[in-house]
N, C-alpha and C positions, 0 to 999 in steps of 0.2 A: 504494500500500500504506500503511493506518495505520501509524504507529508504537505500538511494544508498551507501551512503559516510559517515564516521565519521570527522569532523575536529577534531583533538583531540588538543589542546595545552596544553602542557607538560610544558611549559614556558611563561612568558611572558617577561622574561630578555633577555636583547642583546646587541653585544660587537661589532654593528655599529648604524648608527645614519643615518640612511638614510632620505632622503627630503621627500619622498614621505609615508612615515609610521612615525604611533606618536605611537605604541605599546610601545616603549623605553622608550618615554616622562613619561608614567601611572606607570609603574613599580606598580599597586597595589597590587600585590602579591608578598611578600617578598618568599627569598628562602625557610622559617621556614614554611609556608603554602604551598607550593607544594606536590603536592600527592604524596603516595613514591609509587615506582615500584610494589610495593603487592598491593595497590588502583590500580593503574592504569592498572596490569594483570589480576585483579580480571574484572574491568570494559571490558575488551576487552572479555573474555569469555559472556558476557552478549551481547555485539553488535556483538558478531560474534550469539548469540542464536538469535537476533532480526532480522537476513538477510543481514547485513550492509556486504559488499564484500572488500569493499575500506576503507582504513586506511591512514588520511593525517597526518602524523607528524608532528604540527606546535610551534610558537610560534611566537613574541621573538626569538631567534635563537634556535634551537628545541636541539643544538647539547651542547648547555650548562650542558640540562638536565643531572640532577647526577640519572643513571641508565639506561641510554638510551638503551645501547649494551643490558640486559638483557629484556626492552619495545620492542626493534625490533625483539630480536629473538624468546622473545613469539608470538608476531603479526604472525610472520611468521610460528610458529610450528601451530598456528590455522587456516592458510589458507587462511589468508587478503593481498591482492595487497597493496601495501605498499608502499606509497609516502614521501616524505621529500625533504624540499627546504631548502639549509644555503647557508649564505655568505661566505661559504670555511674557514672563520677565523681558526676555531678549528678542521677542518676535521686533517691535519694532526695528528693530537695528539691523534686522536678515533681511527683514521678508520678499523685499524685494529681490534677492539672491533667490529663494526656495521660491516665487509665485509660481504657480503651476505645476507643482511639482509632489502635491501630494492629493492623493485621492480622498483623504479622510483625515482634516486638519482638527485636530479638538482640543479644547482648550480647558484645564481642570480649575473648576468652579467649588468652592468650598463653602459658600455662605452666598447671600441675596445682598449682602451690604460688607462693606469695605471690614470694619470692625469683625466682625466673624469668619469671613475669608482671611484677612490677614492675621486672627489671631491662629488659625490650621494653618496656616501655609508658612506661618515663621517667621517673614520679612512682608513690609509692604506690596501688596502686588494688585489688589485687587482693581483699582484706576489703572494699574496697565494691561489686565485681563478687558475690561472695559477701550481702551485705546486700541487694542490689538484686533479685536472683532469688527469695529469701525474700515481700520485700516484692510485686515484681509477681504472684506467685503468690497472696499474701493479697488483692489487689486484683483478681481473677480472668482476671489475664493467663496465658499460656501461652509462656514467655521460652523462647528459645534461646541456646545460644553459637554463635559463630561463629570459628575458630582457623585464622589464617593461616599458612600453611605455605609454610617457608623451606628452604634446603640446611641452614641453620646449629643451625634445631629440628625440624628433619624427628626424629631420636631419641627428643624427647621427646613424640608424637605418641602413646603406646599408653598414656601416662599422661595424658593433656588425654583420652582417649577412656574409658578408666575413668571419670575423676575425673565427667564427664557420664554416666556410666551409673549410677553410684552415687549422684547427686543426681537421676536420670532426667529429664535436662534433653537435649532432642535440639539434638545436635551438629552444625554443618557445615563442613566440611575445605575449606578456601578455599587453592587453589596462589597464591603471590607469583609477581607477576609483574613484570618487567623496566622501573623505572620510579623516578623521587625515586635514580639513582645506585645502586642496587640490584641484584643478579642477575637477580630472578628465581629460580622454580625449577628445575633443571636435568632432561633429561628423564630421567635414570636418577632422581632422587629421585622424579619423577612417576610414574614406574614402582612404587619401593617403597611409595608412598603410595596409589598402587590397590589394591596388596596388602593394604595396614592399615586401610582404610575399608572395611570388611565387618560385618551383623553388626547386630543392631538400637541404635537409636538413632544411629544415623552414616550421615549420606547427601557426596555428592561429586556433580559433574558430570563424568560419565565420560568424555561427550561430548566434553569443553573440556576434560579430560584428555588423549586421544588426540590432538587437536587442539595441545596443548601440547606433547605428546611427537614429534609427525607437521612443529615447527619454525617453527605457529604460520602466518599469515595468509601468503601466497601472492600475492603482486601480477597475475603473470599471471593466475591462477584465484583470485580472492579471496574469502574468505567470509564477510569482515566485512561489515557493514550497520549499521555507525554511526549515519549518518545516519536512514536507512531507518525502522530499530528502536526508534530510539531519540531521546526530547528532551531537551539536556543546556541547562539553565539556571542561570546565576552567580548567585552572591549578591548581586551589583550589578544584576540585573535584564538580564542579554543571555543571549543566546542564543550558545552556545560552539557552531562548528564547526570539523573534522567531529567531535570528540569533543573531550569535556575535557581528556585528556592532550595531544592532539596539537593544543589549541585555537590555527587559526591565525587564524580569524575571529570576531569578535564584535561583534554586531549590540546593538546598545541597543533593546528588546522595545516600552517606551513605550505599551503596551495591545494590540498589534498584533500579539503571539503568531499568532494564528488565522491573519493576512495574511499574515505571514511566514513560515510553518512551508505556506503555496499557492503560494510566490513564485519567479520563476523562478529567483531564486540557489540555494536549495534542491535544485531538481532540477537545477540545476551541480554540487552537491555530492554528490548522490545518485548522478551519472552517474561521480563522482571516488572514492566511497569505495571502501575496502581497495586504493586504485593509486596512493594519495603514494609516493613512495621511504621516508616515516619507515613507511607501514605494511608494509614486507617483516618478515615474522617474528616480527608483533605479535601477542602475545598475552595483551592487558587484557581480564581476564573481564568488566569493567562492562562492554563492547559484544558481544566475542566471542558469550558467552553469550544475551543478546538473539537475536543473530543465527543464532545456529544455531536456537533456535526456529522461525525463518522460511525456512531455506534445507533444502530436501529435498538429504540426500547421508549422507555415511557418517556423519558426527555427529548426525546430524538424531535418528534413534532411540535412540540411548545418553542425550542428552541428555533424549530426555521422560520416558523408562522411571527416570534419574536423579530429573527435576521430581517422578515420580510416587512414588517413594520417599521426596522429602524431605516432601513431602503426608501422605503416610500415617504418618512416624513423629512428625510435626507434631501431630497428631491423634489418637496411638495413646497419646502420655502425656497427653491433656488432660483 
């Protein structure tokens, strides 16, 4: 089976400090080890050979990266749907480098007003979340928010969903999950938060909803497909298995992506994912999510009928 999606982290440095991420905290990848743009275009001709369709630009804040403009618009000359979430910090100062250059620009929203966003985000950011949406719109992008959802701002949830309806910026309800020292969201908030994502402009994975409510990945009967689904690659040029959180392997890529993603260690780990002891009960939507795409069962349809909603309201303010 191809894998669906590459996570790709480009970074793992970041210019906020949010509560619910410790990415920041590790900083183990100085700038002097980051892949340069020839590493990291070479690798992307390899997972476009391997099937991979989807390209997520992550990090750390993806937008730090020194070369970014030139990583998205190869992505793009080779035909990858091409994702990227920042904290807005640095948009204005690129954007004009990255225009056109991503499929799926979204922009992480932590509160409806300045004081609640920037007390999650750690540093002032929220009037340049506000500035950046402005401006991608002027440059004929179509931005979204993206609003992670905690126990702790589950409340303030019906105001982050106006505030996106009223600048008709489509929103998407991202449940926290259990990970950086963190809860998680618990499954009763998962429950009220079905309830509150209704409604145009607001899409959720209901799928990976229930799935979160239902205690999350199953070791005997597992539904992850980490591996499978999915290609996760550091910013130092390896290859994280079986996923980034749970990275207990990592391989140095060295151009060899292609040989390595055929190789029998892989399908060791393909034979091993969702049956660690760390995967009982896991449920990180960077894999989960993948994976129910490709596993026919109960989540399987709530999850596309979801994909197919965020589609439509994607497209319905553009």
């Amino acid at each position: 089976m191809r894998p669906f999606i590459c996570n790709y982290y480009l970074t793992y440095r970041c210019n906020a400090r949010c509560s619910f991420c410790g990415i920041w905290k590790t900083n183990d990848v100085p700038i002097s080890d980051e892949a340069s743009p020839d590493v990291v275009c070479r690798n992307l001709g390899d997972i476009r050979r391997l099937g991979v369709r989807i390209v997520d630009f992550t990090g750390g804040e993806p937008l730090l990266y020194q070369g970014i403009g030139r990583v998205l618009r190869y992505a793009r000359r080779l035909g990858f749907l091409t994702t990227l979430t920042t904290n807005g910090i640095r948009y204005t100062e690129c954007a004009a480098e990255i225009a056109d250059c991503i499929s799926v620009l979204q922009f992480s929203l932590d509160a409806a007003e300045s004081g609640g966003h920037d007390a999650v985000k750690g540093v002032p950011s929220f009037d340049r979340v506000m500035e950046a949406i402005d401006l991608a719109r002027l440059l004929g992008e179509n931005p979204t928010f993206i609003h992670t959802v905690t126990d702790d701002n589950l409340s303030r949830v019906p105001d982050v969903i106006a505030l996106a309806r009223r600048m008709r910026v489509p929103l998407f309800l991202n449940p926290c999950f259990p990970y950086f020292g963190n809860r998680g969201l618990s499954p009763e908030s998962a429950r009220q938060l079905g309830s509150m994502a209704r409604g145009p402009g607001i899409s959720i994975d209901r799928g990976f909803l229930a799935f979160l409510i239902d205690g999350g990945n199953s070791r005997e009967n597992p539904d992850c497909l980490a591996v499978t689904s999915t290609l996760v690659i550091s910013s130092d040029d390896c290859l994280i298995l079986p996923c980034f959180h749970r990275g207990i392997t990592k391989i140095p890529i060295r151009g060899r992506l292609f040989a390595l993603r055929n190789s029998p260690l892989i399908r060791e780990e393909m034979a091993k994912e969702g049956r660690y002891p760390f995967c009982e009960g896991c449920a990180v939507n960077c894999y989960i999510r993948a994976s129910l795409f490709r596993k026919p069962g109960r989540y399987f349809i709530p999850t596309i009928i979801s994909a197919a909603k965020y589609i439509f309201e994607f497209y319905r303010v553009k």
